[in-house]
C-alpha positions in Angstrom: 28.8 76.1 -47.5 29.3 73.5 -50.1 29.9 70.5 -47.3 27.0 71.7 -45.9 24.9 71.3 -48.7 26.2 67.6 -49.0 25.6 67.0 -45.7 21.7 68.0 -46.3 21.5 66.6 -49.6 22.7 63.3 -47.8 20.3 63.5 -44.9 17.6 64.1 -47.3 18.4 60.6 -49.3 19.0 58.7 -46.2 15.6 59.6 -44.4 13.7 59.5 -47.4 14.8 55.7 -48.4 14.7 54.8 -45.2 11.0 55.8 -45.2 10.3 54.0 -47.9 12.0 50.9 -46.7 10.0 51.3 -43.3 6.9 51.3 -45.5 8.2 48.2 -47.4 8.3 46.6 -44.4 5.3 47.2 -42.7 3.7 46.2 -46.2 5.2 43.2 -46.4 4.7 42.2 -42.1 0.8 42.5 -43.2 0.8 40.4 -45.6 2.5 37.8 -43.8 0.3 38.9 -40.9 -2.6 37.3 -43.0 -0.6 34.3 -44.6 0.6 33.1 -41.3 -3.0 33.0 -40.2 -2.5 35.6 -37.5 -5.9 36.9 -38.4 -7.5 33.1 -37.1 -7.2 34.8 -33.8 -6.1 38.0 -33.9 -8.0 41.1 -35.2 -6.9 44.2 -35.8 -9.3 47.4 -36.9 -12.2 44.5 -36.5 -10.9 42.3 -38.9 -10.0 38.8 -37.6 -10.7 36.2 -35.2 -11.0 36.6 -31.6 -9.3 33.9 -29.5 -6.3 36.2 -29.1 -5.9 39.9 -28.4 -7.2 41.9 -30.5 -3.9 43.8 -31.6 -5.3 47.2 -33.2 -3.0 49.1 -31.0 -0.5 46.8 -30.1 2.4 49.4 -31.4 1.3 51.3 -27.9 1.0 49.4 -25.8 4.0 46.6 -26.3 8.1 47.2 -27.4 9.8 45.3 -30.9 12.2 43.5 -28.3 9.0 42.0 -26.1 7.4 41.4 -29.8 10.0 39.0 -31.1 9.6 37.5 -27.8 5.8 36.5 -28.1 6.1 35.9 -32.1 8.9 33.6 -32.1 8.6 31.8 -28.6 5.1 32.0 -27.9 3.0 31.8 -24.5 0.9 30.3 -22.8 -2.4 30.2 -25.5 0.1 31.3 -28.4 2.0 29.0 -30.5 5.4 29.9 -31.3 6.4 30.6 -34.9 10.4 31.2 -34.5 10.3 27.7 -36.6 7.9 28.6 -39.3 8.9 32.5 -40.0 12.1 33.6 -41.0 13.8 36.4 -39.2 13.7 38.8 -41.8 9.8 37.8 -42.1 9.7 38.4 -38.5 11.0 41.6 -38.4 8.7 42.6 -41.3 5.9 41.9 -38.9 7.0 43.5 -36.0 7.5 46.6 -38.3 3.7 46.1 -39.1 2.4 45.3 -35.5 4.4 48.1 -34.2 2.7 50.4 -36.6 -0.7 49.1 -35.5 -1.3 51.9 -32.7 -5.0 52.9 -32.3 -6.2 54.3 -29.3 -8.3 51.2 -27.3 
């Protein structure tokens, strides 16, 4: 009964930091969203520019891996920023963009 009880207790602290860390995260890939100047081309909920797509429900419709892809290598229209983010930055944003998941 008692290593039971840890093994909740532990559950408990484990999902509920990583929760918070996940929000952290997404948090912190907005802000960069704007800082970056994602928003010059991108909207998202209506707010931002609209050369790109806009990216309300990206999280839907497009994976994390797929997501690094486009961020840090780019495309066609898209510039790559694998030189001007940091990974950890990167991931922050795909954490945010993969959040992003409104119906379109």
């Amino acid at each position: 009964m008692k290593l039971l009880l840890a093994a909740i207790t532990i559950f408990i602290l484990f999902t509920s930091t990583g929760y918070a860390s996940s929000k952290t995260q997404r948090a912190h890939g907005a802000k960069i969203f704007t800082a970056s100047g994602c928003m010059h081309c991108h909207s998202i909920r209506g707010s931002g520019g609209h050369k790109g797509p806009d990216l309300s429900g990206v999280g839907r419709r497009m994976n994390e891996s797929r997501m690094q892809g486009q961020i840090t290598n780019g495309s066609k229209q898209m510039p790559p920023f694998g030189d001007h983010l940091q990974s950890a930055e990167i991931k922050d944003l795909i954490a945010y963009l993969h959040s992003c998941k409104d119906k379109k």
